[in-house]
C-alpha positions as CSV (number, residue, x, y, z in Angstrom):
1,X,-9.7,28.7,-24.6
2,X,-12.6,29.6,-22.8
3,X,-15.2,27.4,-24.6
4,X,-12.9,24.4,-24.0
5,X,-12.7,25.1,-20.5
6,X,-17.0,25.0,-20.6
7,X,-16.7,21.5,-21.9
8,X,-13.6,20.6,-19.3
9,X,-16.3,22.0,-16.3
10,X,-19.6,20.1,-18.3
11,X,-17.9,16.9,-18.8
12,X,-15.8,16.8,-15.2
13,X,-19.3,17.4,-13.6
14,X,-21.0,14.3,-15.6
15,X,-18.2,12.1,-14.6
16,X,-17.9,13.2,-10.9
17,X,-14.7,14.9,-11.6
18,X,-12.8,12.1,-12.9
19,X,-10.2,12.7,-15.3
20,X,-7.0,10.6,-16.6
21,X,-3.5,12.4,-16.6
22,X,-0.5,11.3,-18.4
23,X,2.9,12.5,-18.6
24,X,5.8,10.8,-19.3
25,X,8.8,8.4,-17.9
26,X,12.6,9.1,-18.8
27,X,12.8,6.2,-21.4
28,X,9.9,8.1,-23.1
29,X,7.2,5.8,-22.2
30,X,3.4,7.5,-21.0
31,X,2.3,6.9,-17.1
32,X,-1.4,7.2,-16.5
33,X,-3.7,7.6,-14.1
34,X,-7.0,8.5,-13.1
35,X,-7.3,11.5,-10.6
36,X,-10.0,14.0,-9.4
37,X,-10.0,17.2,-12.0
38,X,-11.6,19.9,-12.8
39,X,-11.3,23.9,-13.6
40,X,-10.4,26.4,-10.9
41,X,-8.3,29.4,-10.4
42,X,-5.0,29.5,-11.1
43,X,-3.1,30.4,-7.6
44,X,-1.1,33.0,-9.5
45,X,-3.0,34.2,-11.9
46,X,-6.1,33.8,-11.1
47,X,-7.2,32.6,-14.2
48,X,-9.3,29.7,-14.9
49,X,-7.2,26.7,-15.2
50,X,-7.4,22.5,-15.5
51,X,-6.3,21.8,-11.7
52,X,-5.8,18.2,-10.4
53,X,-5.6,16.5,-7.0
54,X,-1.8,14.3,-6.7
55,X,-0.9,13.0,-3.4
56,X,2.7,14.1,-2.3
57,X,4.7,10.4,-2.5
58,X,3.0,9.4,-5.9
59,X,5.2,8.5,-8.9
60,X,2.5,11.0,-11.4
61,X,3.8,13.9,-9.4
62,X,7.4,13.0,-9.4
63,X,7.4,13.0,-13.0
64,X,5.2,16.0,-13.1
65,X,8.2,17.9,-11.5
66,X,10.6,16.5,-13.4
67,X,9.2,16.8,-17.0
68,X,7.0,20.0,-16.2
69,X,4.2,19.0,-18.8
70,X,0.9,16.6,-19.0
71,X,-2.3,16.1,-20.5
72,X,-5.1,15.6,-19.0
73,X,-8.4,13.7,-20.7
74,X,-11.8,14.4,-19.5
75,X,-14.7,12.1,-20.6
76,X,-18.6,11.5,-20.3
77,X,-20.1,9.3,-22.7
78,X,-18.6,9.6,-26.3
79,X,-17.6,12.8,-25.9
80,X,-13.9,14.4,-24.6
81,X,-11.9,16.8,-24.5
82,X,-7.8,16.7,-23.6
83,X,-6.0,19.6,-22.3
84,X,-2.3,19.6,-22.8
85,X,0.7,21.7,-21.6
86,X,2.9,23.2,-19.0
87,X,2.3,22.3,-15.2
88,X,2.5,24.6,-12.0
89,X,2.4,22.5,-8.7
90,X,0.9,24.1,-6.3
91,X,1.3,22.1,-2.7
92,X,3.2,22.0,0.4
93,X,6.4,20.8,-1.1
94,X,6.1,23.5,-3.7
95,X,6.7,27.3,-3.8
């Protein structure tokens, strides 16, 4: 995991930390959007980790909490990479 993190830090640096997250609705459909990404330390475990900025009242995070998973596309050029999984929220309204 630690060679696609590399290219999650090379290409979130080309493209200004841009990223797009998606995760998805109840009826199954994908919600995207584009955010400000990156790698930094997990709060917990303080392992490197794909973090992302989500402001507090916005539908991505609601359905962050509800369905606990996304995946997040990074991009310069021609060349990505996409990081999927589990979510931890880390913020004010979260433990």
């Amino acid at each position: 995991m630690t060679a696609d993190l590399a290219l999650v830090r090379r290409l979130a640096a080309a493209d200004h930390g841009l990223a797009v997250v998606t995760t998805t609705r109840s009826d199954g459909s994908v919600h995207a959007s584009v955010v400000n990404a990156g790698v930094l330390d997990d709060p917990v475990t303080n392992r490197p980790a794909v973090g992302l900025v989500a402001g507090g009242s916005t539908v991505k995070l609601r359905l962050l909490r509800r369905n606990g998973r996304a995946t997040v596309v990074f991009r310069a050029g021609w060349e990505w990479v996409a990081v999927d999984g589990p979510v931890r929220l880390v913020g004010p309204a979260d433990l």
